[in-house]
ZALO-694283 format. One record per residue (C-alpha): y negated, z, x negated. Coordinates in pm, whole numbers, padded with zeros to 5 digits, always signed. Last residue first. Layout:
BEGIN
YZX ...
This chain:
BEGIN
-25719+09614+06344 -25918+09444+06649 -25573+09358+06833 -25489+09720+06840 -25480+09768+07244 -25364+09428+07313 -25118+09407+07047 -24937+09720+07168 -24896+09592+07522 -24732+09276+07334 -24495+09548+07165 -24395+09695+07452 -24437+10045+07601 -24235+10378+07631 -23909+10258+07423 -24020+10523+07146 -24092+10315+06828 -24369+10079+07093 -24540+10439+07160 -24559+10531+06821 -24691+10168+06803 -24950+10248+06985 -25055+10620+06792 -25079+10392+06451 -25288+10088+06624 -25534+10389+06760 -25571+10497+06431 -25411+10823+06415 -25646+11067+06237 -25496+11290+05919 -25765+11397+05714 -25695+11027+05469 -25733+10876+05839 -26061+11016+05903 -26190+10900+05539 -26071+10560+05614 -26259+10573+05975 -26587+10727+05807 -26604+10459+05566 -26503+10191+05777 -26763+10273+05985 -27058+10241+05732 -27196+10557+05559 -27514+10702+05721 -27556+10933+05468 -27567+11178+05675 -27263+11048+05842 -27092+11087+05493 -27206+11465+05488 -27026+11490+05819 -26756+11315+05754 -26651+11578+05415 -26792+11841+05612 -26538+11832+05906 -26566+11567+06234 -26269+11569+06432 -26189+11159+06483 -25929+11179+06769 -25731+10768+06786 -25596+10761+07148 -25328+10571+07370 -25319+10658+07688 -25034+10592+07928 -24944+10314+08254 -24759+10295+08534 -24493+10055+08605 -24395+09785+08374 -24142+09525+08420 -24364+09266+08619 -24097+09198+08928 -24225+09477+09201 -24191+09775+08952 -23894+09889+09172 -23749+09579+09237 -23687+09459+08895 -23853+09305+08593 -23796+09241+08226 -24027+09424+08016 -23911+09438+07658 -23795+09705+07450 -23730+09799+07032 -23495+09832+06813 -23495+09828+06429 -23276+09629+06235 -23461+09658+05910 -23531+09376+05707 -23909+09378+05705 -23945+09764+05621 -24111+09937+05873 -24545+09989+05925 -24497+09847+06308 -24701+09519+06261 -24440+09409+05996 -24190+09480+06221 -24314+09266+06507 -24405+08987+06243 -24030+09010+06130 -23895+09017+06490 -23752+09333+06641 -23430+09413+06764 -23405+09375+07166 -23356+09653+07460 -23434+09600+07788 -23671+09763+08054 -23531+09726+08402 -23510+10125+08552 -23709+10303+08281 -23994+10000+08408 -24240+09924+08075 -24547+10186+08052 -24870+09934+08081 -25121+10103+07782 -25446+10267+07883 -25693+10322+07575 -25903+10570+07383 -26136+10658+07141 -26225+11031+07111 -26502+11148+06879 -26543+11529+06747 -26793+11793+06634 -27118+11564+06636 -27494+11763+06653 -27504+11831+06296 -27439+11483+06168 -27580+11290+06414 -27912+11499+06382 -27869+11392+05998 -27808+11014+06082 -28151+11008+06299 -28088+10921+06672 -28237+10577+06725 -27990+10363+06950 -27874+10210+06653 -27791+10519+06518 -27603+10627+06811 -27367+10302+06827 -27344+10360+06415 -27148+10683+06480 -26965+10562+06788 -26850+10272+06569 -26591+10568+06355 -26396+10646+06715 -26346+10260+06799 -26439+10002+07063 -26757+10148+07194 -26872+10233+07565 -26994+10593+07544 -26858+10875+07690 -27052+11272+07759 -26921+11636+07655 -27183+11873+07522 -27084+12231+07433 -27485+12418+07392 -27611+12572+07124 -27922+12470+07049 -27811+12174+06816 -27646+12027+07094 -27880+12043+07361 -28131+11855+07130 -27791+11592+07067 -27769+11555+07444 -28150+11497+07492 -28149+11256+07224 -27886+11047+07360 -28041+11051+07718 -28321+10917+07536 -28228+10671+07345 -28049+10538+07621 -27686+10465+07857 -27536+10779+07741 -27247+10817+08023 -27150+11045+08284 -27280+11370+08064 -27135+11745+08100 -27300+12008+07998 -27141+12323+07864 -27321+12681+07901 -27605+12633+08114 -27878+12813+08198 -28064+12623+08456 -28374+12537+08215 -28150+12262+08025 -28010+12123+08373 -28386+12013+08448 -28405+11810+08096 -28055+11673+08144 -28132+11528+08484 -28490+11383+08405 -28262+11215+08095 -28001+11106+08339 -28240+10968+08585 -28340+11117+08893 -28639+10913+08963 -28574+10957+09372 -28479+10565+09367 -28278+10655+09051 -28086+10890+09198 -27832+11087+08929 -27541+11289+09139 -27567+11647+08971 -27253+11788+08963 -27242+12252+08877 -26862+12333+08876 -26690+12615+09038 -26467+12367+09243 -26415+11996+09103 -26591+11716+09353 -26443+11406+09153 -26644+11034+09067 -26992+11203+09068 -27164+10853+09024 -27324+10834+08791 -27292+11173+08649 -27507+11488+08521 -27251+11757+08494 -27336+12150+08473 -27069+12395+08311 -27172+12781+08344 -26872+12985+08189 -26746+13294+08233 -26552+13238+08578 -26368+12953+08402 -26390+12572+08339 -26333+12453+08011 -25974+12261+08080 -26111+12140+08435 -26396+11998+08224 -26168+11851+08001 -25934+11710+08226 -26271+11597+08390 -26360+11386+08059 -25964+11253+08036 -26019+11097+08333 -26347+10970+08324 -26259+10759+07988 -25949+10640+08141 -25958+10297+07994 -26109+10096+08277 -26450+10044+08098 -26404+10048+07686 -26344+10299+07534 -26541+10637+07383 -26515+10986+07450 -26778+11183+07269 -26770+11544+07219 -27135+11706+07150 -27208+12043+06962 -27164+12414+07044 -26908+12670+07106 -26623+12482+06971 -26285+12514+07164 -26298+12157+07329 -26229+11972+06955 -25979+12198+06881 -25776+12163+07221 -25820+11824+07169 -25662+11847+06805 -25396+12068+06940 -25272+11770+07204 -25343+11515+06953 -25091+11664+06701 -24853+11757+07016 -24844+11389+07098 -25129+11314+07391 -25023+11062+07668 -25240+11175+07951 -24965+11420+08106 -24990+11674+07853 -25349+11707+07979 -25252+11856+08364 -25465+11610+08616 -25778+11656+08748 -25851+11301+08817 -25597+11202+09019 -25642+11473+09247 -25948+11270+09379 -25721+10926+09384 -25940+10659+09305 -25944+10269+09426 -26250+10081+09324 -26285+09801+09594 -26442+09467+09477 -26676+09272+09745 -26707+08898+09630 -26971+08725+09863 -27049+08395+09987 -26932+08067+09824 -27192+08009+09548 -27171+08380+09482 -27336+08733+09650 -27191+09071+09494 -27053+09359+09677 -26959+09637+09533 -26777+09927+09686 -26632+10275+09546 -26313+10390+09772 -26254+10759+09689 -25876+10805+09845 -25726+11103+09988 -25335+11110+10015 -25140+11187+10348 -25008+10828+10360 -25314+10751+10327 -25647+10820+10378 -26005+10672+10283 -26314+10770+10180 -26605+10546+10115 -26868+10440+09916 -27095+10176+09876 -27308+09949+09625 -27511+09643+09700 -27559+09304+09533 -27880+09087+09686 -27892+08786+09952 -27643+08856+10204 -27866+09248+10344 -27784+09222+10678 -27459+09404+10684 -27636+09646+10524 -27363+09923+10328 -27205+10247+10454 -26897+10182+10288 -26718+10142+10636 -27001+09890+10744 -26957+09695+10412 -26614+09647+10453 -26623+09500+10795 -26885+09299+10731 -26698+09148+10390 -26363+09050+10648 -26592+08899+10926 -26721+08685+10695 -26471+08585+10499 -26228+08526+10800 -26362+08155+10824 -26236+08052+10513 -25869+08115+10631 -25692+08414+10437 -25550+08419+10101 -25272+08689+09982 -25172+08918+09705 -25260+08754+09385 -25213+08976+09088 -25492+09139+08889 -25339+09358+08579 -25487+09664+08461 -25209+09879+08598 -25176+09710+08918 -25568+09487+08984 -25526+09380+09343 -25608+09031+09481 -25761+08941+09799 -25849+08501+09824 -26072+08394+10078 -26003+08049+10175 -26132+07658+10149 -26411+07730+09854 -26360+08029+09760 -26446+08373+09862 -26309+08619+09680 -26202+08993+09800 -26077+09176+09487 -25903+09496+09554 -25890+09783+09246 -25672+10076+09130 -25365+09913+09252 -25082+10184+09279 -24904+09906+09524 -24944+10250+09823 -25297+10228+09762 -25297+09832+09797 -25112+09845+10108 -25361+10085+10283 -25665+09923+10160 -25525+09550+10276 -25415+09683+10598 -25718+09862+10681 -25897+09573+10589 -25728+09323+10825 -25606+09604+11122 -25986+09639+11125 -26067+09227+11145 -25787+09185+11397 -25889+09505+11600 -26270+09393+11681 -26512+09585+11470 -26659+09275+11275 -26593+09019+11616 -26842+09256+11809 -27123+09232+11559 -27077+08846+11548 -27066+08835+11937 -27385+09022+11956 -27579+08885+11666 -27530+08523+11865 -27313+08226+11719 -27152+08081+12056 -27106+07759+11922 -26823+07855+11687 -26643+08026+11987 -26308+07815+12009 -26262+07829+11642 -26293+08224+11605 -26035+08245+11813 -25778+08063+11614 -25920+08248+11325 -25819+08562+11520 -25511+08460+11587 -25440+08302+11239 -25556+08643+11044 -25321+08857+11305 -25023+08667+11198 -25140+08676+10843 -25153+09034+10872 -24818+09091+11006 -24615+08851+10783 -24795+09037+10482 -24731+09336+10599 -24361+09310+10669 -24120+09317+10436 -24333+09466+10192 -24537+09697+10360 -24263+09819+10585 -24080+09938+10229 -24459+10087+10139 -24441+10271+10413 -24131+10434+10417 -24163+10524+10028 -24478+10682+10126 -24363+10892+10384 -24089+11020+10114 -23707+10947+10185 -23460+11173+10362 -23112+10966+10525 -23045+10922+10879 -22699+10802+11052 -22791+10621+11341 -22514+10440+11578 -22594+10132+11664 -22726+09949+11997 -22986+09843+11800 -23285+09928+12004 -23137+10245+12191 -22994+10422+11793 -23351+10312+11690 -23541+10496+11971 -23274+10782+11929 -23337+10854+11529 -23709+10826+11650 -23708+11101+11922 -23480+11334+11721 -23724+11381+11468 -23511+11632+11277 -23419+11399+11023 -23804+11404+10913 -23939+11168+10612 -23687+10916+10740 -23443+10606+10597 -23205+10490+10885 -22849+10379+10785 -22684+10168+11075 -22328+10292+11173 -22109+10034+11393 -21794+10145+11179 -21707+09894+10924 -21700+10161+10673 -21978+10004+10424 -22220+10173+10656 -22526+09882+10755 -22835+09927+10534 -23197+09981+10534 -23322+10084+10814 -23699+10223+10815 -23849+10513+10978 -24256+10583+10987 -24207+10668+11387 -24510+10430+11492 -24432+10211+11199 -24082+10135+11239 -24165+10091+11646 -24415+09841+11564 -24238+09646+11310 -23982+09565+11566 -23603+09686+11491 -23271+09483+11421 -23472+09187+11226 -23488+09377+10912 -23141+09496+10884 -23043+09110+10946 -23265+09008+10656 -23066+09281+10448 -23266+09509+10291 -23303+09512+09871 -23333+09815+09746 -23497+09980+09411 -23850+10077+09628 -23650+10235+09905 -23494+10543+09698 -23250+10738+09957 -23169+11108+09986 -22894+11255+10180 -22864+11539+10436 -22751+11904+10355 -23030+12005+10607 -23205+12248+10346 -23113+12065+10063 -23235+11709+10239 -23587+11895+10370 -23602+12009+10017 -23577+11699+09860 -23818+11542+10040 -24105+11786+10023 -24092+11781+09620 -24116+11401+09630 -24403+11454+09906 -24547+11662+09622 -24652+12035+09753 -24896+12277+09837 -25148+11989+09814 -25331+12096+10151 -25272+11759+10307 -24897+11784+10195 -24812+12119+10392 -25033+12007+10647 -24830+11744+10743 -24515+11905+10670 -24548+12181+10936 -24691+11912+11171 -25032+11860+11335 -25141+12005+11634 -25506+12147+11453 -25502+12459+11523 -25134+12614+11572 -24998+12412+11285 -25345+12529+11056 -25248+12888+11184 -24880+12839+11078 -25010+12691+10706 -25238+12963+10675 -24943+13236+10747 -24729+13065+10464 -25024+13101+10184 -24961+13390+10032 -24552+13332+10055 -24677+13039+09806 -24523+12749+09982 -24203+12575+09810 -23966+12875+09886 
């Protein structure tokens, strides 16, 4: 049984309440994955199960159905039976939906044999046979529109063309297909003859589509009001936030809009809230690293940096932590800007600058409410690093980041913010660098024997035949051979050997070549691990060691 049999009678009164589906809530509660889901419903009904994203659909298949009947029953055809009988294959979340299977089966005139796929697969097939066809259709009506009316240019009409359905089924259709493309970010850009959206896919901006100039408008209103923004306000950057569904996921959509020579860029921060609390051996930590973090996390006292720069998974790997720490026992405060993850039986304190809640007027309050492990966003200042090394010293677990490229620079980073080298000393237990690394496609990824310069930067001998892989490209990762992506990290625990150097204040390279004689993996080292084991490529390695 996939449900808990503790939680089968809430799932019937949530049914009963809120007219909803078995599977539906099933998935909105996180019971299960979708992937999970799927192949149950295919045991259980002996059906079978079909991958979308490694297919290619027939342009005929396509044209059988219209887009809004594949959406409204979230069912997509995908192949004719090899047989020669008139059999069209029908990919579904629910076989059982009779309704749909016959709606197709009317439409084509075919017979319907169904096969399980996730929701999301579905979607993101009609996504990319259809969405962008669909969107630009909608773009040119309205722009079309928009053309006839351009004297009419009162409050009333503008205000009505920002909720009117074009402009919603715009930016719903660009959030939605950008969560289901794994982007973690949209770009909207206004240029000079079009607004251009692009979405950053495992640290990568690709160009997605470009809409008439006269959309740009309409399109950064409409975001703005759904991040709770002034639609007024043209002249000065703003910050929003929203939340978004889909495809029975919950997305944390951070806003910011900026004004430029040709209007304004808004860029979407895309976050998954589970996403965040996520098991540690899935970060990318060997079994070294993995016992070394667990190290690092079981002192009583002192402060744990996690350092990298922005987009590296700093935050992630931070509430892993937390989520690590966090017990009945224990009292663990945060102090973040912004909270990026509500995580139950934890203490988040949202800093407000307007209301002078800084980080440092954070820290001191959260001092007085008893806590056990405190958990800081970011140290920005002087003082917010003096706070956290005060709470250090008196006991207190302190976990915060801090933007520098290496484990050893953190050291100097605090002493040229002021902190005396013996505080440093006594206060540090451990340093984390990290970064994200693209992982290359298991389904196209392809296997070549290194280069000389390649081997040399891999610490093996120059005339071995050693193999390694390249991205290629398929349908799956959508033509750029790598999907997903891993963390690479370089864990500097602090003994007394470091610590007296810190004193000291010995340089960087000190402390990082007396790290590595205690046995750190330089973040170049714990890449190319990576490279050795098919999981990433060689260039991918380059970027992440390029300073070494």
């Amino acid at each position: 049984m996939l449900v808990p049999q503790s939680r089968v009678q809430e799932v019937f009164a949530l049914v009963a309440e809120s007219g909803k589906t078995e599977q539906e809530i099933i998935l909105e509660r996180g019971f299960v994955t979708e992937d999970q889901l799927a192949e149950a419903v295919a045991t259980k009904y002996d059906i079978p199960m079909v991958v979308l994203n490694g297919l290619t659909i027939p342009e005929s298949v396509q044209a059988l159905v219209e887009l809004s009947v594949l959406r409204k029953h979230r069912v997509m055809p995908f192949e004719y039976a090899p047989d020669g009988t008139n059999t069209l294959y029908v990919a579904t979340a629910d076989p059982m939906n009779i309704t749909a299977l016959d709606d197709i089966s009317i439409v084509t005139g075919m017979h319907v044999e169904p096969f399980v796929s996730t929701s999301r697969d579905i979607m993101s097939a009609i996504d990319r046979y259809y969405g962008r066809s669909e969107t630009m259709s909608v773009a040119e009506q309205y722009a079309k529109e928009r053309e006839k009316n351009t004297q009419d240019d009162d409050s009333d009409r503008i205000e009505a063309e920002i909720n009117s359905s074009p402009i919603v089924v715009i930016v719903n259709s660009m959030i939605e297909q950008a969560a289901r493309q794994r982007a973690s970010d949209i770009h909207v850009e206004p240029l000079g003859d079009a607004v251009r959206v692009r979405y950053r896919i495992d640290g990568v901006l690709y160009n997605r589509v470009k809409y008439a100039t006269q959309l740009a408008s309409a399109i950064i209103a409409r975001i703005k009001i759904i991040s709770g923004m002034d639609i007024s306000e043209k002249r000065k950057p703003q910050d929003g936030r929203a939340t978004y569904s889909v495809d029975h996921r919950e997305y944390d959509i951070r806003v910011s809009c900026l004004p430029t020579v040709f209007g304004e860029k808004c860029v979407l921060r895309l976050q998954v809230k589970q996403d965040f609390t996520r098991d540690k051996r899935l970060l990318g930590f060997d079994e070294q690293e993995l016992k070394q973090f667990d190290h690092l996390l079981s002192n009583p006292h002192g402060i744990v940096l996690i350092t990298g720069p922005t987009g590296s998974g700093k935050s992630t790997t931070m509430y892993t932590a937390l989520s690590e720490l966090n017990r009945e026992s224990i009292n663990i405060v945060t102090v973040e800007d912004p909270v990026e993850a509500n995580i139950d039986g934890i203490n988040q304190v949202q800093v407000n600058t307007k209301a002078d809640m800084t980080f440092a007027n954070a820290l001191r309050s959260i001092l007085r409410q008893d806590p056990d492990i405190i958990m800081i966003g970011e140290i920005r200042d002087t003082e917010t690093a003096m706070i956290a090394v005060q709470a250090s010293i008196t006991g207190h677990l302190v976990v915060s980041t801090l933007h520098t490229n290496s484990s050893a620079s953190s050291i100097t980073r605090l002493i040229d913010m002021g902190i005396d080298s013996y505080l440093i000393a006594d206060s540090v237990v451990g340093i984390i660098a990290q970064r994200l690394v693209r992982r290359l496609c298991p389904h196209c990824k392809r296997k070549k024997y290194a280069e000389r310069h390649e081997l040399a930067f891999l610490g093996l001998p120059e005339d071995e035949k050693f193999e390694i892989f390249e991205p290629v490209g398929c349908q799956r990762c959508n033509q750029t051979g790598f999907f997903g992506r891993i963390g690479v990290y370089e864990i500097l625990e602090v003994n007394s050997k470091i610590r007296y150097m810190i004193s000291r204040s010995a340089t960087a390279n000190d402390i990082k070549q007396a790290a590595v004689e205690n046995g750190m993996s330089t973040l170049r080292v714990s890449a190319a691990r990576l490279v050795k084991e098919g999981i990433t490529s060689f260039h991918e390695m380059l970027n992440v060691s390029f300073d070494e």
